[in-house]
Structures are given as C-alpha cells and as structure tokens.
C-alpha positions in Angstrom: -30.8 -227.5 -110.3 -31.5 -228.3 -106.9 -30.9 -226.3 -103.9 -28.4 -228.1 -101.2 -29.7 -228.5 -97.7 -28.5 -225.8 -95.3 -29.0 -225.1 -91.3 -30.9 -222.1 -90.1 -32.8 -221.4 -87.3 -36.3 -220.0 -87.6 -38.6 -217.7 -85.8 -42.2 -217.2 -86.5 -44.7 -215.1 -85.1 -45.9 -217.8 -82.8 -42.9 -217.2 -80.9 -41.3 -220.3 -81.9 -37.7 -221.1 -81.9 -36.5 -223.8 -83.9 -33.5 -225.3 -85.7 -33.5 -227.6 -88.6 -32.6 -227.9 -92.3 -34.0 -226.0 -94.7 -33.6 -226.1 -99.0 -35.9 -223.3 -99.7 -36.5 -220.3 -97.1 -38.5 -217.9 -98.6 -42.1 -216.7 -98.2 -44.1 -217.1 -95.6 -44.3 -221.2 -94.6 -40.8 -223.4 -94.9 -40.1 -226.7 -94.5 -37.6 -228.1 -91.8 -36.4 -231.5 -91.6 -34.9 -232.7 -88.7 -36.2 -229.8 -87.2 -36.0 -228.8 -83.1 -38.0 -226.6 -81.1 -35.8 -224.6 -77.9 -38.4 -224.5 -75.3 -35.8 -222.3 -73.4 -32.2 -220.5 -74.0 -30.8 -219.5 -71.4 -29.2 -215.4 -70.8 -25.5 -216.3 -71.4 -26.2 -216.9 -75.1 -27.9 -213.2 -75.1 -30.8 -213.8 -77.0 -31.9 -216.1 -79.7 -28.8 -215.1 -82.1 -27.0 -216.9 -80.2 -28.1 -220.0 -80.8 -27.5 -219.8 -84.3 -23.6 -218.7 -83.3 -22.7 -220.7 -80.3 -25.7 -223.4 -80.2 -28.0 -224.0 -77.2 -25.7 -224.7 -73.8 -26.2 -227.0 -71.0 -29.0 -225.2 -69.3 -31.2 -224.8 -72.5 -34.4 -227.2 -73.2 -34.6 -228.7 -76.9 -36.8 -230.4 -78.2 -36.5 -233.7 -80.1 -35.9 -233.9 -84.0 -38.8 -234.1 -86.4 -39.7 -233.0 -90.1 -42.3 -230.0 -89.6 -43.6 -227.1 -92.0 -43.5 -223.6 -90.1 -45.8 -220.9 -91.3 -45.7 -217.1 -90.7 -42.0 -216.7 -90.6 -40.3 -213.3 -89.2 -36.5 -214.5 -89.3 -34.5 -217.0 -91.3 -31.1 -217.6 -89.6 -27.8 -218.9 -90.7 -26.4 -221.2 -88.1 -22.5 -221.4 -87.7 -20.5 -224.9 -88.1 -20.1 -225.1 -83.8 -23.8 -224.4 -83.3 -24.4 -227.2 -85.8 -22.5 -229.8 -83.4 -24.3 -228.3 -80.5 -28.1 -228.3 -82.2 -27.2 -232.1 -82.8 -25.9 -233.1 -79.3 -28.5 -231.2 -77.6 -30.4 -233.7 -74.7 -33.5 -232.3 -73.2 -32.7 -231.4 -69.3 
C-alpha cells in the first residue's frame, strides 16, 4: 500500500522552517518534495503555527520550491487547505 502525499510544515533543530509534501514523517530525516524554506514570518501570524493554519502573508520571505531531505526533525506539522493556497502563491519580497 502506498502512503498518499500530504502537506506539513517541518521544523528541525537547525532552526529551519519549511513547507513541502511529505509521504512518510517519521524518524529523524524526511523527505520533502516541493519543499520551501520561510526565511521570515512575520508577528501577525503569532508564531510558526501559524503558517501551517493561515499560510505565510504578504510581509513573510519564502523561499523557492525544491525537493530536499531534512534531518533532525523536532515538529511535523499538518497544514490546513488555505495555507496550502498560500504556501503555493507565496513570491519572495
């Protein structure tokens, strides 16, 4: 059986931030495709849950898309069907 493709945004201990697509999110390394790193959120979305609710907004910095493997993982994230639009949509300002 395979697993479907779901988004989450993941943090690891390097501090890192990103959203992506993941079929398999347990242990310590997962693999993201399409995967974007937010260089900055800004306080209205009151912390990084909020990007996995709302999305990143207009003043936050994201990074283009690219497959990536993230090692030493603190928090796997479900992201919500709005953030989804907004993760895709996201320009770098």
């Amino acid at each position: 059986m395979t697993k479907e493709e779901r988004p989450v945004i993941v943090t690891t201990s390097y501090r890192g931030v990103f959203f992506g697509y993941a079929t398999e999110t347990d242990g310590e390394t997962i693999f993201l495709k399409r995967a974007r790193l937010c260089v900055y959120w800004s306080a209205d979305l009151r912390g990084f849950m909020g990007l996995a609710t709302h999305g990143p907004g207009s003043n936050c910095k994201i990074g283009p898309a690219a497959d990536i493997t993230l090692r030493s993982i603190t928090a796997v994230i479900e992201v919500s069907p709005e953030a989804v639009r907004r993760w895709e949509n996201a320009p770098w300002k």
